[in-house]
FILOVO-745673 format. One line per 10 residues: number of its first residue (from 0); for each residue x, y, z of C-alpha. Coordinates in pm, whole numbers. Example, Ala and Ser with C-alpha at 12.3 -4.5 7.8 and 13.67 -1.06 7.14 Angstrom:
<nodes>
0	1230:-450:780 | 1367:-106:714
</nodes>
This chain:
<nodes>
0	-2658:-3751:6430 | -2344:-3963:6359 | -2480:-3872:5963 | -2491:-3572:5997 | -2171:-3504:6157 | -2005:-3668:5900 | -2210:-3445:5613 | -2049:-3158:5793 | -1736:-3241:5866 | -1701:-3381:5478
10	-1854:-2969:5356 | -1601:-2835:5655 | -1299:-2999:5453 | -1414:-2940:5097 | -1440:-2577:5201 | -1148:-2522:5366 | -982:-2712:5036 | -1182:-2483:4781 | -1011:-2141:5032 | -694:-2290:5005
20	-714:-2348:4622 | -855:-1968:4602 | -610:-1809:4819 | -312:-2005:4580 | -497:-1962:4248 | -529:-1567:4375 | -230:-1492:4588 | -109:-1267:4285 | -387:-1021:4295 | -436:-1043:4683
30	-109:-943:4746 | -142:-626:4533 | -543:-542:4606 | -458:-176:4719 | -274:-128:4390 | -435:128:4180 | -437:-15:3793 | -491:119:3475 | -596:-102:3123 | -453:21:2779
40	-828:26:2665 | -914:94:2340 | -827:492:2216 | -1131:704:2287 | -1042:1028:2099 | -1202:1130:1786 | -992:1124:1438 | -1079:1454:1214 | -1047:1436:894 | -1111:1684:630
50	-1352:1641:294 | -1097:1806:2 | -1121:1674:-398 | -1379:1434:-326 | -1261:1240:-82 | -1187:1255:297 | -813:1283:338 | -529:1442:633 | -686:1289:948 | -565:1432:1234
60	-484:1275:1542 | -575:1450:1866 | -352:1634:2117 | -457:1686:2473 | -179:1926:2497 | -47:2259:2296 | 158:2098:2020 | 224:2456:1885 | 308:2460:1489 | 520:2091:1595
70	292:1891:1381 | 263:2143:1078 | 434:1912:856 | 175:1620:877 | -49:1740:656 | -184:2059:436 | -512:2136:341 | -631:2294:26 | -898:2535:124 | -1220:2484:-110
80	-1271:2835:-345 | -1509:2950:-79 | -1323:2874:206 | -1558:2680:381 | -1366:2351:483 | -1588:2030:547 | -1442:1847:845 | -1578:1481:957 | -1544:1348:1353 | -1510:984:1368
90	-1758:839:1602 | -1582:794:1950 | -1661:717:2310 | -1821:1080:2395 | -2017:1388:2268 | -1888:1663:2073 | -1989:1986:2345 | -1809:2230:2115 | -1654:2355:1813 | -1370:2583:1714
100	-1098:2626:1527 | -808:2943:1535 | -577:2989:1225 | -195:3141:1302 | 87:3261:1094 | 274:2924:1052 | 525:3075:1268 | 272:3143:1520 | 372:3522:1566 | 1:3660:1390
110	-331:3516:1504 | -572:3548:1162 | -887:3393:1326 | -1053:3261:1558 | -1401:3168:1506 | -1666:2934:1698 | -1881:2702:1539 | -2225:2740:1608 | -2339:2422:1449 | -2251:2062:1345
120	-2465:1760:1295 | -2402:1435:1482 | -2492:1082:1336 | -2388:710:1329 | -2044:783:1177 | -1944:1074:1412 | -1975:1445:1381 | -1973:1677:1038 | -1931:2054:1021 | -1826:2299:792
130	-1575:2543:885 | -1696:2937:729 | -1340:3060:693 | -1355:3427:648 | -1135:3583:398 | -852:3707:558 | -574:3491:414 | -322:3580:131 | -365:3310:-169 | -61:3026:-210
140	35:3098:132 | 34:2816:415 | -118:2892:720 | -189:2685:1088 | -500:2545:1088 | -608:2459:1444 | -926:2299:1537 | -1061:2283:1885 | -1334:2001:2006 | -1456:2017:2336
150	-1547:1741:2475 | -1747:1598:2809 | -1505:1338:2902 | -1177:1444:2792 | -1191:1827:2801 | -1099:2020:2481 | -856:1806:2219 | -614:1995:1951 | -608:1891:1586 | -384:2046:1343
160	-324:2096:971 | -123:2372:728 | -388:2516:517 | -334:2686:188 | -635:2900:-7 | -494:2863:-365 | -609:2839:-722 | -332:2573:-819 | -528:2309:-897 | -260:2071:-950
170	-268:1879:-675 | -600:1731:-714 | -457:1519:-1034 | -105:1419:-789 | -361:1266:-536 | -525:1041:-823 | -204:972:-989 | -71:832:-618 | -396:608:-543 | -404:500:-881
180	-60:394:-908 | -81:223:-543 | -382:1:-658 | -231:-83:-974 | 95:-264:-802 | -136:-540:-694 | -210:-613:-1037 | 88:-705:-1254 | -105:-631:-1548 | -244:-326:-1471
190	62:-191:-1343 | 248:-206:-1671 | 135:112:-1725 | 358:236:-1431 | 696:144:-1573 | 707:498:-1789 | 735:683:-1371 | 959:419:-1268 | 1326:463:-1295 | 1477:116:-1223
200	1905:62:-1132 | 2030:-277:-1169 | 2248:-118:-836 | 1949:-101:-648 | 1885:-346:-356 | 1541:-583:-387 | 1628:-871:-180 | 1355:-718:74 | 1001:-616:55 | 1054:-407:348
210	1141:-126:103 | 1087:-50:-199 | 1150:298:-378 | 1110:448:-751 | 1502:259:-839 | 1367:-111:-775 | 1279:-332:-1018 | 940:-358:-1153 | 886:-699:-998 | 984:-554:-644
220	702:-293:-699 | 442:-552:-784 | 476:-774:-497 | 671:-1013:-629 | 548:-1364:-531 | 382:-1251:-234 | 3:-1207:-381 | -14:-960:-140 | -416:-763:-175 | -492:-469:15
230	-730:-446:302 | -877:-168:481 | -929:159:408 | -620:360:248 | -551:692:459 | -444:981:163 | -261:1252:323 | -135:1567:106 | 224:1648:283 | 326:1924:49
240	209:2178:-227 | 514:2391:-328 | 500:2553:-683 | 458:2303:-923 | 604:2022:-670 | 355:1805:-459 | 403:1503:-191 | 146:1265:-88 | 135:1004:186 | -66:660:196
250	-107:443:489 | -318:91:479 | -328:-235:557 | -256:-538:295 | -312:-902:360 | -140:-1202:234 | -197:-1604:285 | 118:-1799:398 | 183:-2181:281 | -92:-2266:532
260	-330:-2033:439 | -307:-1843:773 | -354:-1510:674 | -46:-1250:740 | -123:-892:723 | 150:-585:703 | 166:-197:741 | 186:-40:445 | 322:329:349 | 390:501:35
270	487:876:-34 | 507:1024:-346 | 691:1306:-465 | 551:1456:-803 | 636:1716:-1043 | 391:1905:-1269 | 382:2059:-1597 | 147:2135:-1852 | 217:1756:-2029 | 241:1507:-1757
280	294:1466:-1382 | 661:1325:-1319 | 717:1099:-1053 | 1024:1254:-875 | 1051:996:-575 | 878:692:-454 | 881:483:-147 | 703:247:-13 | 781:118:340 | 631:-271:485
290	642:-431:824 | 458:-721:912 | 213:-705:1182 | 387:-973:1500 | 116:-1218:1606 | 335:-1434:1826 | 146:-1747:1760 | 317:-2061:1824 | 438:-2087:1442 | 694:-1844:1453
300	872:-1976:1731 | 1108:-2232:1497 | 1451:-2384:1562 | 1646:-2132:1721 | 1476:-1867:1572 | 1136:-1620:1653 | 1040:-1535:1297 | 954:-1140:1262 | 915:-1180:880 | 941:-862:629
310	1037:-544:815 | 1279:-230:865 | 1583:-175:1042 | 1383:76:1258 | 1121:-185:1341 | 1314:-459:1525 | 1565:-463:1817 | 1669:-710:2083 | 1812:-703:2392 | 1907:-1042:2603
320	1919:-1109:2970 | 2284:-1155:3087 | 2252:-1522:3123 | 2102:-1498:2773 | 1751:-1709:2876 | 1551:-1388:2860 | 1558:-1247:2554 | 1354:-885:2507 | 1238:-805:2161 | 1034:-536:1911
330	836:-604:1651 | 672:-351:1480 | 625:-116:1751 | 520:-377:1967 | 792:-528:2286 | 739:-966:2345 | 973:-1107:2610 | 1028:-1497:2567 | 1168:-1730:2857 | 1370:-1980:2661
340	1404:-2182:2953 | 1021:-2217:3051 | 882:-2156:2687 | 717:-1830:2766 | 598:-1562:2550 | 448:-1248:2643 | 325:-950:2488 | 412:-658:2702 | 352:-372:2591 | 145:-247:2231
350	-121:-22:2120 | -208:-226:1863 | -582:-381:1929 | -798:-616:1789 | -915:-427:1527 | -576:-367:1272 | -787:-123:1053 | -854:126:1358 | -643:431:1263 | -611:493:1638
360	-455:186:1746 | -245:195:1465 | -105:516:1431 | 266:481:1378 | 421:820:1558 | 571:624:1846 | 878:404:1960 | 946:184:2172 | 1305:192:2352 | 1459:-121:2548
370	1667:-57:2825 | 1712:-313:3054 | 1661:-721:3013 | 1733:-891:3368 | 1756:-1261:3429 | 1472:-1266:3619 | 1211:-1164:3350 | 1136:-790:3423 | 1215:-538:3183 | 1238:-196:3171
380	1167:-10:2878 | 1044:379:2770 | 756:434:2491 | 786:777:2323 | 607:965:2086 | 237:1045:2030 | 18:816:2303 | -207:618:2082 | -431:498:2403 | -391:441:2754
390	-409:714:3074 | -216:986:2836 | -362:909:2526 | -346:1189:2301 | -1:1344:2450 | 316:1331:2337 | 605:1224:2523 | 805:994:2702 | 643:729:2913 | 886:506:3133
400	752:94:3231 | 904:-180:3447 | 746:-520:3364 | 759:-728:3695 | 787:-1087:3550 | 666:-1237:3903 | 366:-1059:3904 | 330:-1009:3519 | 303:-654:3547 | 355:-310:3381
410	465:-25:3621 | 453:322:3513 | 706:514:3668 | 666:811:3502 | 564:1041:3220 | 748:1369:3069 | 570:1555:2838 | 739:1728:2522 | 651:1938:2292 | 854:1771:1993
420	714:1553:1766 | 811:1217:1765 | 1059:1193:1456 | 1245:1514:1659 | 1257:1299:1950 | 1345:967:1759 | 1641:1211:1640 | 1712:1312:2044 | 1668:948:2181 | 1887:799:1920
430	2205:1003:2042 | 2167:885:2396 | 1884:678:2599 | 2080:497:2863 | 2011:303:3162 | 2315:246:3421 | 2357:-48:3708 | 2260:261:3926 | 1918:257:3857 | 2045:646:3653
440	1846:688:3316 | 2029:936:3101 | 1843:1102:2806 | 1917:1344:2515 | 1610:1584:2467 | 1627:1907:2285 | 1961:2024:2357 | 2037:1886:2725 | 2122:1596:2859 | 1904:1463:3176
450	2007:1206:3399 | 1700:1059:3601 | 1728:880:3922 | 1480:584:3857 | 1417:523:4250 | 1328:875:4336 | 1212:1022:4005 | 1424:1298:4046 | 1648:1474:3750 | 1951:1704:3713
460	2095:1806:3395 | 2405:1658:3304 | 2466:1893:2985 | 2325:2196:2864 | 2351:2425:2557 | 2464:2134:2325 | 2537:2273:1994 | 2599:2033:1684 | 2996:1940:1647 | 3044:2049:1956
470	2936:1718:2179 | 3019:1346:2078 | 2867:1005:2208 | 3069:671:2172 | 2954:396:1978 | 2749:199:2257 | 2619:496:2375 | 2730:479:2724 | 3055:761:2697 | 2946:1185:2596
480	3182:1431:2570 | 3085:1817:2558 | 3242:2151:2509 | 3161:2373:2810 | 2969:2736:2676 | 2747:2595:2395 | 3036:2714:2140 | 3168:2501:1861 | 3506:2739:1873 | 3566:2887:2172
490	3551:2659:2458 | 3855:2595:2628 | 3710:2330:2862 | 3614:1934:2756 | 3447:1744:2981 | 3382:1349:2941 | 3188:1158:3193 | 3125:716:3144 | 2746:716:3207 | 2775:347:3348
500	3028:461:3602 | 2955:751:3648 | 3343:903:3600 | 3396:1214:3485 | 3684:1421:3327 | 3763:1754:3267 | 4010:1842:3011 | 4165:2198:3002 | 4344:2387:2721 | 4620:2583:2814
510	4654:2939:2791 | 4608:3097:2466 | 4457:2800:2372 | 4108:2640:2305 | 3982:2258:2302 | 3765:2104:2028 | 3585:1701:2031 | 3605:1554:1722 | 3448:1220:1817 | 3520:912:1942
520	3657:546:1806 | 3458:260:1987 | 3485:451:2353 | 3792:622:2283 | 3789:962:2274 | 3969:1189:2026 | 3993:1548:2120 | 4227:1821:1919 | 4381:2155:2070 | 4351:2436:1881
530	4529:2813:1927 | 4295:3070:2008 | 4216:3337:1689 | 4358:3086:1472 | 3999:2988:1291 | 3993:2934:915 | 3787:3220:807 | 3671:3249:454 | 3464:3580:293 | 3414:3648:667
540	3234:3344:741 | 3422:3096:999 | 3463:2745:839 | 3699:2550:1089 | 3900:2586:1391 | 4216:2375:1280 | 4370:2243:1539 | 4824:2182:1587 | 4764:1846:1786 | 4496:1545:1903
550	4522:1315:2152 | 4317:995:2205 | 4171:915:2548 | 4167:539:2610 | 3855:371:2832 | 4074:427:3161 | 4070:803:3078 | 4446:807:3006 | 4609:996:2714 | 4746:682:2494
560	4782:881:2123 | 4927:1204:2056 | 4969:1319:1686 | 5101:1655:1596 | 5283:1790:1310 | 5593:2029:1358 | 5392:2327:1157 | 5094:2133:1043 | 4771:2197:1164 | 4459:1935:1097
570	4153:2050:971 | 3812:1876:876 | 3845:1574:1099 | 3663:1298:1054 | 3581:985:1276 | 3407:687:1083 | 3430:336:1283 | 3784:265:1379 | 3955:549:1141 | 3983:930:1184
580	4075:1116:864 | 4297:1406:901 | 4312:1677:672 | 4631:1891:696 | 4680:2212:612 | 4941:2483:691 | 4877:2822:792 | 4912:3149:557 | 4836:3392:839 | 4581:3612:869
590	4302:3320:945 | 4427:3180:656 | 4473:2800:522 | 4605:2638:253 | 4566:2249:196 | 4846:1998:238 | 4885:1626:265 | 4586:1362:385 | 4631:1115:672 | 4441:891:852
600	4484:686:1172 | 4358:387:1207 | 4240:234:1556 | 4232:-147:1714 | 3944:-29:1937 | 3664:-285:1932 | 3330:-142:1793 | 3092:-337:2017 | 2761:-480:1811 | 2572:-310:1610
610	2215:-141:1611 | 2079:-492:1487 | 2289:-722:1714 | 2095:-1045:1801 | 1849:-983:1466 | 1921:-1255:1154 | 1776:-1286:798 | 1754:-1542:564 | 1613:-1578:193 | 1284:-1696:113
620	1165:-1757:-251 | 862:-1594:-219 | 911:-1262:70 | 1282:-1189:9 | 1431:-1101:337 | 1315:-1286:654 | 1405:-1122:983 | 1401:-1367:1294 | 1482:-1307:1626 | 1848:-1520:1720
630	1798:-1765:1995 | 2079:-1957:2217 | 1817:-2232:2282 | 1677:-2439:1982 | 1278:-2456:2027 | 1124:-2818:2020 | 767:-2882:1954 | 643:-2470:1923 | 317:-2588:1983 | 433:-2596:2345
640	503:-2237:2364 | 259:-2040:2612 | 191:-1715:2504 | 63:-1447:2735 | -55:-1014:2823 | 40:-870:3133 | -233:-869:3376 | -215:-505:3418 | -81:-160:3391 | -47:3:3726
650	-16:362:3725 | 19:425:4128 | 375:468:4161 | 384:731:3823 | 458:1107:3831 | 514:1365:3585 | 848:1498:3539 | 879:1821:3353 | 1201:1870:3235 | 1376:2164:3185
660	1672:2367:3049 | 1813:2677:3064 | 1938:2683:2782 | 1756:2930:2527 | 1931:2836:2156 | 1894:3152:1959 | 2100:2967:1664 | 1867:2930:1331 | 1823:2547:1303 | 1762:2386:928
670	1532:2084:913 | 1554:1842:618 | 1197:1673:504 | 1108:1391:236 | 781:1274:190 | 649:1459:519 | 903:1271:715 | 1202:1416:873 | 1547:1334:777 | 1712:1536:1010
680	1776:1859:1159 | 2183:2091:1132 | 2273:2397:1175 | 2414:2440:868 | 2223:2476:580 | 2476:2323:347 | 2426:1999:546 | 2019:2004:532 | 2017:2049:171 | 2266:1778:121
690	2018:1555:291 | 1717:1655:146 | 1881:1641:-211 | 1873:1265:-300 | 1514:1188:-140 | 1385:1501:-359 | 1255:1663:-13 | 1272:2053:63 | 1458:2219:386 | 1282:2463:647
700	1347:2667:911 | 1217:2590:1250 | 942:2793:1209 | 818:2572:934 | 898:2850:657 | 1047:2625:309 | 1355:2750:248 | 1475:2550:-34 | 1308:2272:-228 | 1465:2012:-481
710	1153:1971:-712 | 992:2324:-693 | 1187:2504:-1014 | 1169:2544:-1350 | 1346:2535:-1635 | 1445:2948:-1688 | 1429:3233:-1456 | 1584:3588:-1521 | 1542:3815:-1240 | 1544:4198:-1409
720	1530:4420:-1116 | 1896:4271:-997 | 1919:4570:-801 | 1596:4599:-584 | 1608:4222:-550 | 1971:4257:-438 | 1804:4500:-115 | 1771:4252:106 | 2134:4032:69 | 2350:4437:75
730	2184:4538:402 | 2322:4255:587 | 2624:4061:327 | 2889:4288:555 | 2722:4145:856 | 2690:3817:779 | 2973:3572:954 | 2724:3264:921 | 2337:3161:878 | 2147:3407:1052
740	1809:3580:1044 | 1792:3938:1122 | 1472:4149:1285 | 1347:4282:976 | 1238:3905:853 | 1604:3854:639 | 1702:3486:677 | 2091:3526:547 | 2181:3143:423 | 2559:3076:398
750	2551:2779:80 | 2917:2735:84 | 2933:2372:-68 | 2616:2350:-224 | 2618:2295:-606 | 2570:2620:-886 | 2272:2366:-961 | 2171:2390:-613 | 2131:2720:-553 | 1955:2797:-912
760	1599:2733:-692 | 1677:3070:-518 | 1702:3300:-830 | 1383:3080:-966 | 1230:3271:-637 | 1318:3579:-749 | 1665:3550:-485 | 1970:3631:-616 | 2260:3441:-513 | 2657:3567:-426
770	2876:3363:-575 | 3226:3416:-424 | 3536:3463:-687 | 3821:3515:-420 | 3860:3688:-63 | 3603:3977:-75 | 3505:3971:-436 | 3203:3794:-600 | 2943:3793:-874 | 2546:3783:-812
780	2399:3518:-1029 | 2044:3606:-1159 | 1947:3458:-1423 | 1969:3096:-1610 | 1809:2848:-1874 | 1884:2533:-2010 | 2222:2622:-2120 | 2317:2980:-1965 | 2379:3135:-1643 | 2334:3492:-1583
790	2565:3647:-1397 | 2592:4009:-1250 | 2923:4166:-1135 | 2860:4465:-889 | 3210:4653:-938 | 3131:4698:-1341 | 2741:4653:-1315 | 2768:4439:-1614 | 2562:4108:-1685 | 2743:3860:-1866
800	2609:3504:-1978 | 2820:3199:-1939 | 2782:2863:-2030 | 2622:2606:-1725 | 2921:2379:-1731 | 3196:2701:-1757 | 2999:2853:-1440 | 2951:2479:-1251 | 3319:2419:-1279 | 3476:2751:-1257
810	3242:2811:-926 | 3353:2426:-809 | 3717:2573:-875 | 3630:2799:-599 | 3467:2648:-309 | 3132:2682:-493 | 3106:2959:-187 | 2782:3094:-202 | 2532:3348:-12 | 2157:3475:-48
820	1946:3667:160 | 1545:3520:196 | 1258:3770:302 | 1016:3610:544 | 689:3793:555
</nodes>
């Protein structure tokens, strides 16, 4: 008995000691068992690619939402002769249930077609089906392509493409010429035969691999000392077919072995701009971008230093706790936290998987934005753009996360869907994304400003109506200042509110007089005051609202600089770091200016760090440019370094948030693409084109129509109807006080400071272009060739030839002010 007893009483305690180890091992995920969770699997929506010149090229990434013609630019598809487009659907977690596909206007006003598909054939690779598209389009004209597959699991996704049913059969020999060249880089001998499309500038910057364009050297192109090899599959897309002009995008992976022969592998993309002609292709612009994929392992963690390796400015960002032990970093799209104090690493938040080569997991149309770094380990941060996996996989958007260190665990708080894509809202964020001590998340989007209350998920809308030039943000992002109307001159109220404090300030012009921002130095504000009707106008276009006086508001709100002129006025302001230039001019009357005297003013106002503060480099032989991570704590023995995933994603506390303005901008917006990327978006024209000039890109509308393009012309044009072509530009030239497009399909474009050699791609297309001579009086330009311009003058109805370099600098002598009128269809 006495045995026995003992046997029991010896099970009793080792069973009460095994519960007491399980309730400490699992005190985490007791404490939170009526949490509802959510993984980041693995993305389960289908890629669709198309099968054009032999190869399958332009996959498209699903949308679970209506992206409208948002994602036109990705990619274009050449229609086959017959029309009937081959499509492939990679193999994913589901059945196709149905097929369709509906083809717009690109503008979206005109629906063309809209057909179901009958019948596809499913095997181990996914889904194939051939699209019968009827003939309804107009040749060399791009269309929206948008194809519909319905699905069992995940209802009906969106995938979308320009299509264009041409006979140009350029393009096909751009596409080899691109994955030609690529392969050749990684042989230096084969790629000798690529210095002839090269055109290398000893000014050019190749200390980093991280980019490389058609001015770097030829050792920069072939890898250097890197012995870098592809690996994986290279995605071709076809971004543009204008004319004779074409761009081409490829993405893949490449793989290299470091000292150690631990293998390193990088994202790789390339876009090519070409030119065509019956002799060659020319290589017009070249650019090849390379990050290197973060793994985190214990060997980059090295001195004081977390070694990122090659990568972009746009890649890498850091943000520290405020007793600096916590230090919150991005890689490559992915965000790592590391505890210096208890050697911890984790990996909070990616959509990278396993698999590298999965052109889900690594499709690179999203951001990741830090906001917050607390001493106690948790983290806030946002993820925007297109959802690669996870609960809204195949949205786009802005998703908002709290990591809880304690619990080591991502909290959605909530998502807001937008229909942008996500270089428009890269553009937004990157004016203001700001987080305040008062749990207040501000955010640019679209044209408002929205300040979120994180505790309650509730929004109002700080500022509405923002127009370009007339709202500023200070350098650290935490200071905006807005005209009140939406009107760059005509407001005659400034308000400025400190988004950490939550202070705001309304500044009032006085009668007869209007208000103006100009910008701000550090968090100082400089502001101008302006007399009402006294705008600079020029061939009845408004230029400038020069103002008699600006002040500069200190960070306490208080006037502290005043400079004014007696009978000077200041016009084209400009604020650049710690200087604003001033450009005086005095007044002739009549909304007229004449230049006088430059100034500038220079300020003591501290700048704050910069985009990359807390990110080093250093010089290796063999990869150029090193980027590490700066640490205040040196790291001893890495191999000590514990590296770590959140548990989980909990979703139970999330919401959607639809935001919304009401605010309806009826202003014609110009957006500036290179290499089916955007560079930005104005609303001037002058400024798009300026952009899009260097990087040999084109400028469009926001309906997607190409308004001008930097490759697309040839060498002589001579438009001989000047008078029916001139229709369009004399119904609305006395009408026009700015860019504008009118109800009969008229887009009026005011050029003034574009180049004569600018505007020459406009009579190529059959445009003429006004070319202003003095207040009221112009000639039409309408002809040109290697040596001539043509030039018509409407009071003597003469045409009159004149030399390029008399017309460039007697136009230049002029404000090179010019005008032309493009019909839409």
């Amino acid at each position: 008995m006495n045995k026995t007893m003992k046997r029991a009483a010896i099970l009793f305690v080792i069973f009460t000691a095994a519960l007491i180890i399980y309730f400490i091992l699992n005190r985490e995920n007791l404490k939170q068992e009526n949490s509802a969770y959510a993984v980041i699997d693995e993305p389960v929506l289908p890629v669709v690619g198309v099968r054009m010149y032999d190869r399958e090229m332009n996959n498209m990434h699903g949308y679970r939402q209506d992206m409208g013609n948002k994602t036109a630019r990705e990619s274009l598809t050449i229609l086959p002769e017959d029309r009937a487009l081959p499509i492939h659907i990679s193999a994913f977690d589901g059945v196709v249930r149905g097929l369709s596909y509906e083809i717009r206007s690109l503008d979206l006003d005109r629906l063309v077609e809209n057909t179901r598909i009958g019948d596809w054939t499913a095997g181990e690779d996914g889904t194939t089906a051939v699209l019968p598209i009827q003939n309804l389009l107009t040749r060399d004209r791009e269309y929206l392509l948008r194809i519909n597959v319905e699905t069992e699991k995940y209802g009906t996704v969106h995938y979308y493409t320009r299509i264009m049913w041409t006979e140009n059969q350029t393009i096909s020999s751009m596409i080899d010429l691109a994955v030609d060249f690529s392969a050749r880089t990684f042989d230096y001998d084969q790629a000798r035969q690529l210095v002839t499309y090269l055109e290398s500038n000893s000014m050019e910057d190749n200390s980093s691999f991280g980019r490389t364009t058609i001015r770097s050297s030829f050792s920069q192109l072939t890898w250097g000392r890197l012995k870098m090899q592809p690996a994986g599959e290279v995605q071709v897309s076809l971004k543009e077919l204008n004319g004779i002009m074409g761009s081409v995008s490829l993405r893949y992976l490449a793989l290299r072995q470091d000292d150690q022969g631990t293998p390193e592998y990088y994202e790789v993309e390339e876009t090519f701009t070409m030119k065509w002609n019956a002799l060659r292709i020319y290589l017009m612009d070249y650019k090849r971008t390379v990050n290197q994929v973060f793994t985190g392992e214990a060997t980059v963690y090295s001195g004081k230093r977390i070694i990122l390796g090659i990568s972009n400015d746009d890649q890498m960002a850091v943000r520290y706790s405020p007793n600096k032990q916590n230090v919150a970093f991005l890689a490559n799209r992915e965000l790592w936290s590391y505890n210096q104090e208890e050697r911890q690493a984790v990996k909070i938040f990616s959509f990278r998987g396993e698999e590298l080569a999965d052109v889900r997991s690594g499709y690179n149309q999203h951001a990741i934005e830090i906001l917050q770094a607390q001493d106690s380990g948790n983290i806030d941060f946002l993820v925007y753009g297109y959802m690669n996996s996870g609960t809204h996989e195949g949205q786009n958007g802005i998703v908002c996360y709290h990591y809880e260190e304690d619990i080591n665990t991502v909290e959605e708080r909530f998502f807001i869907p937008v229909q942008a894509t996500f270089e428009e809202l890269r553009e937004d964020l990157g004016q203001i994304v700001s987080r305040n001590t008062s749990d207040r998340l501000y955010l640019h989007i679209g044209q408002a400003i929205y300040a979120i209350d994180l505790t309650s998920n509730e929004y109002m809308v700080v500022a509405d109506g923002l127009v370009e030039g007339s709202y500023a943000v200070s350098a650290d992002k935490k200071r905006i200042a807005w005209q009140e109307g939406g009107t760059l001159y005509e407001s005659t109220v400034l308000h400025l509110m400190d988004l950490e404090t939550g202070e705001k300030k309304e500044i009032h012009a006085q009668a007869g007089e209007l208000v103006r921002v100009l910008g701000f130095v550090g968090r100082d504000l400089v502001y101008g005051m302006a007399k009402e009707g006294g705008a600079w106008v020029i061939n009845g276009r408004i230029t400038d609202l020069p103002v008699y006086a600006l002040e500069i508001m200190n960070d306490q709100m208080q006037v502290d600089t005043r400079y004014e002129k007696e009978g000077a006025y200041i016009a084209n302001i400009s604020v650049e770091e710690s200087r604003i230039h001033l450009n005086r001019v005095y007044s002739l009357g009549n909304q007229q200016y004449a230049p006088s005297q430059s100034d500038t003013i220079v300020s003591n106002e501290e700048m704050g760090p910069g985009a990359l503060a807390g990110i080093g480099w250093y010089a290796s032989a063999d990869k150029g440019k090193v980027y590490f991570v700066q640490l205040e704590t040196e790291i001893k023995g890495p191999h000590n370094i514990k590296i770590s995933n959140p548990r989980k994603i909990t979703t139970e506390e999330a919401g959607v948030l639809e935001l919304k303005s009401a605010y309806q901008n009826q202003e014609i917006r110009f957006y500036a693409y290179s290499g089916g990327h955007l560079l930005g978006r104005y609303g001037s024209f002058t400024e798009a084109l300026w952009m899009a000039y260097d990087r040999m890109g084109i400028v469009t509308d926001q309906k997607q129509n190409i308004l001008w393009n930097r490759v697309n012309r040839s060498n002589a044009k001579n438009i001989r109807d000047t008078v029916t072509a001139l229709t369009p530009l004399s119904r609305h030239l006395d009408d026009m006080t700015g860019s504008k497009s009118f109800n009969d399909g008229v887009v009026m474009l005011d050029a003034s400071g574009c180049s004569m050699m600018q505007v020459l791609y406009f009579i190529d297309q059959g445009i003429p272009v006004v070319a202003y001579t003095g207040e009221g009086s112009y000639l039409v330009l309408t002809g040109f060739d290697q040596y001539n311009v043509m030039a018509y003058d409407p009071q003597t109805k003469e045409t009159t030839k004149i030399g390029l370099n008399d017309a460039t600098e007697y136009l230049k002598g002029r404000g090179n002010d010019f005008v032309c009128a493009v019909q839409l269809d």
